[in-house]
VODREN-137776 format. One record per residue (C-alpha): residue number from 1; residue in three letters; x, y, z. Coordinates in Angstrom, 2 decimals. Layout:
residues N
@resi:NUM resn:ALA u:X v:Y w:Z
...
END
This chain:
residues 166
@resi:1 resn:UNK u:-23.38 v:-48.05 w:-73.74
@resi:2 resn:UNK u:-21.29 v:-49.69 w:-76.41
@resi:3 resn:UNK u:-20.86 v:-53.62 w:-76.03
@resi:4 resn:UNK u:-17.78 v:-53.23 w:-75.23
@resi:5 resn:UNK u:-18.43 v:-51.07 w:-72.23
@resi:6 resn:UNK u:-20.96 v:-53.17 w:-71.02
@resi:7 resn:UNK u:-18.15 v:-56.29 w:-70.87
@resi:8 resn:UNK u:-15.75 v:-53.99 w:-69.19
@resi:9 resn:UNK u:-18.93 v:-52.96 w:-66.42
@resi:10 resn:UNK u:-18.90 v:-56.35 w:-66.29
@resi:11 resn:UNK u:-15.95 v:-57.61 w:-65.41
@resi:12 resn:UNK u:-15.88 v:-54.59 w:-62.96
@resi:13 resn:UNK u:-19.02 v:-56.11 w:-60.91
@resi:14 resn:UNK u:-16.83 v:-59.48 w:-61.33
@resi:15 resn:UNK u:-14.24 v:-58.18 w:-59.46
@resi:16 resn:UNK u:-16.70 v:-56.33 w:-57.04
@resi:17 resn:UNK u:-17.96 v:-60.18 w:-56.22
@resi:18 resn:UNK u:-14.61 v:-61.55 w:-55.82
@resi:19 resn:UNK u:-13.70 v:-58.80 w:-53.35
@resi:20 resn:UNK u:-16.66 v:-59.58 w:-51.32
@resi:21 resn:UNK u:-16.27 v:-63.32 w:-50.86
@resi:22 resn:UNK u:-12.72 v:-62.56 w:-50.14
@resi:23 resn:UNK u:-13.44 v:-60.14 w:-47.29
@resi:24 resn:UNK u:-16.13 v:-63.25 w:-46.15
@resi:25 resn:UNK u:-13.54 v:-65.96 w:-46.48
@resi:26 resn:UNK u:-11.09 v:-64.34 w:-44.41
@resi:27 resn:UNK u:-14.14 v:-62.77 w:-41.69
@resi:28 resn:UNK u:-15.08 v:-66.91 w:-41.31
@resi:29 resn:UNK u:-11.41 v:-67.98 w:-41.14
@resi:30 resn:UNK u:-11.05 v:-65.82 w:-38.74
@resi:31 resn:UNK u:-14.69 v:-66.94 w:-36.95
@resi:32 resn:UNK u:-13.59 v:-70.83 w:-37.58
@resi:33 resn:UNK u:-10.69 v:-70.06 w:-34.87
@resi:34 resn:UNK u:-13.42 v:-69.58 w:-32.14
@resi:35 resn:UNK u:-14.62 v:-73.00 w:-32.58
@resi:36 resn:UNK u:-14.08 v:-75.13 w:-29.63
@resi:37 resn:UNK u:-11.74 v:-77.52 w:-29.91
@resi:38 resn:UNK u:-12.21 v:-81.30 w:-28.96
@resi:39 resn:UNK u:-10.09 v:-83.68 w:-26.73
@resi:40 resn:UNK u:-10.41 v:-85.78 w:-29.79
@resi:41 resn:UNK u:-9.39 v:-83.78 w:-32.32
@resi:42 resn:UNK u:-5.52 v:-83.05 w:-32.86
@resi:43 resn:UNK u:-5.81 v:-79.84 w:-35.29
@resi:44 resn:UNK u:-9.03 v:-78.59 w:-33.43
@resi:45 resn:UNK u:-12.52 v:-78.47 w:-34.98
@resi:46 resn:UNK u:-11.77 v:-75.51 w:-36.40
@resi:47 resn:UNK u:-9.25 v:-76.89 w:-38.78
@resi:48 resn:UNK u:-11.24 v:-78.00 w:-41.52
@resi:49 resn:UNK u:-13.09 v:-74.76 w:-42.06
@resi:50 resn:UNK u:-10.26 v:-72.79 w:-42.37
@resi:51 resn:UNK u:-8.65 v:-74.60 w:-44.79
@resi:52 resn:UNK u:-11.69 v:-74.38 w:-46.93
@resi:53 resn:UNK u:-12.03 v:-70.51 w:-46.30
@resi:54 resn:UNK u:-8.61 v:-70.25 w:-46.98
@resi:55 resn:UNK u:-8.97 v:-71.58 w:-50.13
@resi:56 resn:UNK u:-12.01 v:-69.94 w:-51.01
@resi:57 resn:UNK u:-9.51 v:-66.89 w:-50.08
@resi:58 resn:UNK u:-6.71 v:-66.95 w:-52.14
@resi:59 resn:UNK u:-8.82 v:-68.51 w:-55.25
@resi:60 resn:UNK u:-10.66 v:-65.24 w:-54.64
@resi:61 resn:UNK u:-7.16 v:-63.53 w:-54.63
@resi:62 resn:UNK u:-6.14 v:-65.02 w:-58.15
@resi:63 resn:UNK u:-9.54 v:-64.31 w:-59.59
@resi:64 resn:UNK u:-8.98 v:-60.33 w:-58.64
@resi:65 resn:UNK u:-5.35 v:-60.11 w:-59.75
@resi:66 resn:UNK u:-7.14 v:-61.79 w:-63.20
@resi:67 resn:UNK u:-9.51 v:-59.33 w:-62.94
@resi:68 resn:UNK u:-7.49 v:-56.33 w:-62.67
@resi:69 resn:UNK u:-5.30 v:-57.58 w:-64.94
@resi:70 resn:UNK u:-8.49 v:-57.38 w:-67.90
@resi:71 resn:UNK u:-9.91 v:-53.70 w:-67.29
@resi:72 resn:UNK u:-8.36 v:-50.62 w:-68.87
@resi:73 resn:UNK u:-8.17 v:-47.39 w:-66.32
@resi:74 resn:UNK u:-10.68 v:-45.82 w:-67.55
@resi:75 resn:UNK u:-13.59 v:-48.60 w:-67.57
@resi:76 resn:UNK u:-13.48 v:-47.78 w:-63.33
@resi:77 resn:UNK u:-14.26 v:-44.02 w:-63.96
@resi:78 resn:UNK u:-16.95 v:-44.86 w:-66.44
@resi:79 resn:UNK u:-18.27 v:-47.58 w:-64.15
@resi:80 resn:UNK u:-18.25 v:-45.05 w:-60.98
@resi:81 resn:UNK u:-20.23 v:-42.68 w:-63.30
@resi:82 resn:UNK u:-22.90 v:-45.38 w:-64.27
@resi:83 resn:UNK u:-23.05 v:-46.33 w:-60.95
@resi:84 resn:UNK u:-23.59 v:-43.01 w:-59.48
@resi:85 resn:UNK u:-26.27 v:-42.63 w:-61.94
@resi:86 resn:UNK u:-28.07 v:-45.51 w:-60.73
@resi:87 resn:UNK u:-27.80 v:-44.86 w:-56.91
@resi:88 resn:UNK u:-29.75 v:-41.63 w:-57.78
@resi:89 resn:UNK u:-31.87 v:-42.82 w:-60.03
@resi:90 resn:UNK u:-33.22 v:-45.30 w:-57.33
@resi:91 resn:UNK u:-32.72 v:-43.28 w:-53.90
@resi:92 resn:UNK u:-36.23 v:-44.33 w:-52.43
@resi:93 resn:UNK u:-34.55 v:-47.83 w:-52.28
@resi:94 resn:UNK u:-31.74 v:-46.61 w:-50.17
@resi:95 resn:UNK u:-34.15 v:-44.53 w:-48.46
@resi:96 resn:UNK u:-36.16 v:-47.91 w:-47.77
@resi:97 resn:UNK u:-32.79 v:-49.63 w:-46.77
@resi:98 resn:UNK u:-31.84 v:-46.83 w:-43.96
@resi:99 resn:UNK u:-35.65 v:-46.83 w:-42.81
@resi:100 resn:UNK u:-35.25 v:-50.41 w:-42.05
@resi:101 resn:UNK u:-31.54 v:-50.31 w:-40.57
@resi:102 resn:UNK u:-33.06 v:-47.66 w:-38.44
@resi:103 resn:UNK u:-36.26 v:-49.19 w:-37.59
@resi:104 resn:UNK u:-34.25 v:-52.40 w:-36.52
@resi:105 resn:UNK u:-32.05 v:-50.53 w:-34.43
@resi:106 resn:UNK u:-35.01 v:-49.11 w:-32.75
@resi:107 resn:UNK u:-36.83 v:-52.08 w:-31.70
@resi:108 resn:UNK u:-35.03 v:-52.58 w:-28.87
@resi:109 resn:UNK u:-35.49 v:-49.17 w:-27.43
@resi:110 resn:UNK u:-39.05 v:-48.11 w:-28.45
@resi:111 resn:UNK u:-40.48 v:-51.40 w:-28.46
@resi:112 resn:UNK u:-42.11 v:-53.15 w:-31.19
@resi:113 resn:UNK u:-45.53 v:-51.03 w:-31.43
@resi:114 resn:UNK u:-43.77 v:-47.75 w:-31.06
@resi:115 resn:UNK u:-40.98 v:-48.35 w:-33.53
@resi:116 resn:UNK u:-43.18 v:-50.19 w:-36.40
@resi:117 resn:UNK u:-45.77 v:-46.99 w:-36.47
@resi:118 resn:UNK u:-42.77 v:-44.90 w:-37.17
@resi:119 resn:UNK u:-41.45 v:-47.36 w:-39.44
@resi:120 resn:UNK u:-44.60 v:-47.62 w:-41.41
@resi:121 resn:UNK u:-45.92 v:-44.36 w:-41.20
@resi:122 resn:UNK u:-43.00 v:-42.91 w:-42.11
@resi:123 resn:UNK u:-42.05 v:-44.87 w:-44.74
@resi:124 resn:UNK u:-45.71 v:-44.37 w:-46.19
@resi:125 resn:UNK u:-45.58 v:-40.70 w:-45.72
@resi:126 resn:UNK u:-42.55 v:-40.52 w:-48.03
@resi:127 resn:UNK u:-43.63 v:-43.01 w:-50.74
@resi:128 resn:UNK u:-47.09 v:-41.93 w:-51.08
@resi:129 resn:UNK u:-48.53 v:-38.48 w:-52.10
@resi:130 resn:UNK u:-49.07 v:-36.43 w:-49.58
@resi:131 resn:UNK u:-52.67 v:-35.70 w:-49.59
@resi:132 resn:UNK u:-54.46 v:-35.48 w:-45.91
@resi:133 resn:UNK u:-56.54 v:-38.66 w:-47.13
@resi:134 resn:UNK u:-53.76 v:-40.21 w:-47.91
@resi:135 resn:UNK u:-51.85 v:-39.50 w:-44.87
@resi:136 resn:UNK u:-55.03 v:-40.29 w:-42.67
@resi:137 resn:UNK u:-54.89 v:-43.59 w:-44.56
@resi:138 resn:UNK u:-51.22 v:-43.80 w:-43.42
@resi:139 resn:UNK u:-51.86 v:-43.26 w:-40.27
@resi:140 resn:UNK u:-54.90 v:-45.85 w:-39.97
@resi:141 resn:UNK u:-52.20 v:-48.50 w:-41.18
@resi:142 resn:UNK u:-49.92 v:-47.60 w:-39.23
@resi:143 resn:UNK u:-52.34 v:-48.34 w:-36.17
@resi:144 resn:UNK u:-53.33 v:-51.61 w:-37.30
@resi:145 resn:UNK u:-49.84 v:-52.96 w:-38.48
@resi:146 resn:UNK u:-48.06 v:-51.83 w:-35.18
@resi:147 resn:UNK u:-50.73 v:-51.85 w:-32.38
@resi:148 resn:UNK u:-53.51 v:-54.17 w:-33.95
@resi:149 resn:UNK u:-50.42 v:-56.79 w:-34.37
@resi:150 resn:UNK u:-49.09 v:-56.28 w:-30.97
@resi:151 resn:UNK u:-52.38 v:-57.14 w:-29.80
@resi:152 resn:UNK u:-53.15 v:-60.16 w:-31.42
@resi:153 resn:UNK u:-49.78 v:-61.58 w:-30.76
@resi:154 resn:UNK u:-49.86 v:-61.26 w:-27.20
@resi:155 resn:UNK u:-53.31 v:-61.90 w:-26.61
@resi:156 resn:UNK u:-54.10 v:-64.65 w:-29.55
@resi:157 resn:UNK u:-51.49 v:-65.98 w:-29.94
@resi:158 resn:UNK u:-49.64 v:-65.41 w:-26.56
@resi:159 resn:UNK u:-46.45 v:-64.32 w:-28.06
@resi:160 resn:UNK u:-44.98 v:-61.29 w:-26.39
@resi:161 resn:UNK u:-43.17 v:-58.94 w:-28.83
@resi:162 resn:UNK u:-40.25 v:-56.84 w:-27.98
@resi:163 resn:UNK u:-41.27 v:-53.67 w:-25.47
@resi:164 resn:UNK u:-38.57 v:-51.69 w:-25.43
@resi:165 resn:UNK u:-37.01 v:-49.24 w:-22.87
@resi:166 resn:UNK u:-40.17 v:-46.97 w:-23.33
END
């Protein structure tokens, strides 16, 4: 990657970053209208926040119109091509990131001992070789982090963990 490319992949992420706390600014101006109002209060407590995260929103506006305004069409092809490269490159981390999503999502149906064996088994089986000592292993750390936990939260420590519909 020339240097060149590398400034135009950068300014690329740079407007990838302004984009994001734009869409933030405008979710919390919208989230700063829920904010109970006081009897004290003429514009509302809400009215300071969203003339921050209004701000914070169109300064976010200029800084993409700048933005766009320094990369050439074809830096976004060659930046879509880099960054495909990478996502594949490093699919056990999205595979980690949808384990979790799904594992968190789970907890409140399986329960906490159910879903974290999953969880960790699973996630074990796919990182690790896949030897049966290996999985055995898996499986005995699975037990301990899920069950053996459970256990010595509630009866320890007295702290209940989720237990799910199951």
């Amino acid at each position: 990657m020339s240097k060149t490319q590398a400034q135009e992949a950068g300014e690329i992420a740079r407007l990838l970053s302004y984009v994001v706390i734009l869409l933030g600014a405008v979710g919390l101006f919208c989230a700063a209208g829920a904010i109970p109002a006081s009897r004290f209060e003429k514009l509302g407590a809400g009215a300071f926040p969203k003339i921050v995260f209004a701000a914070i929103a169109l300064m976010s506006i200029v800084a993409i119109i700048d933005a766009l305004r320094k990369i050439s069409g074809p830096a976004y092809g060659r930046f879509l091509c880099d960054a495909w490269g990478w996502a594949r490159r490093c699919y056990l981390v999205f595979i980690c990131l949808g384990a979790l999503s799904a594992y968190l999502l789970a907890i409140p149906v399986l329960g906490f001992s159910i879903a974290s064996f999953v969880f960790i088994f699973g996630l074990q089986v796919i990182l690790m070789p896949r030897r049966m000592p290996s999985i055995a292993l898996a499986a005995v750390v699975a037990v301990v982090f899920s069950f053996g936990l459970n256990w010595l939260f509630a009866e320890v420590f007295t702290v209940f963990l989720p237990r799910g519909v199951f």
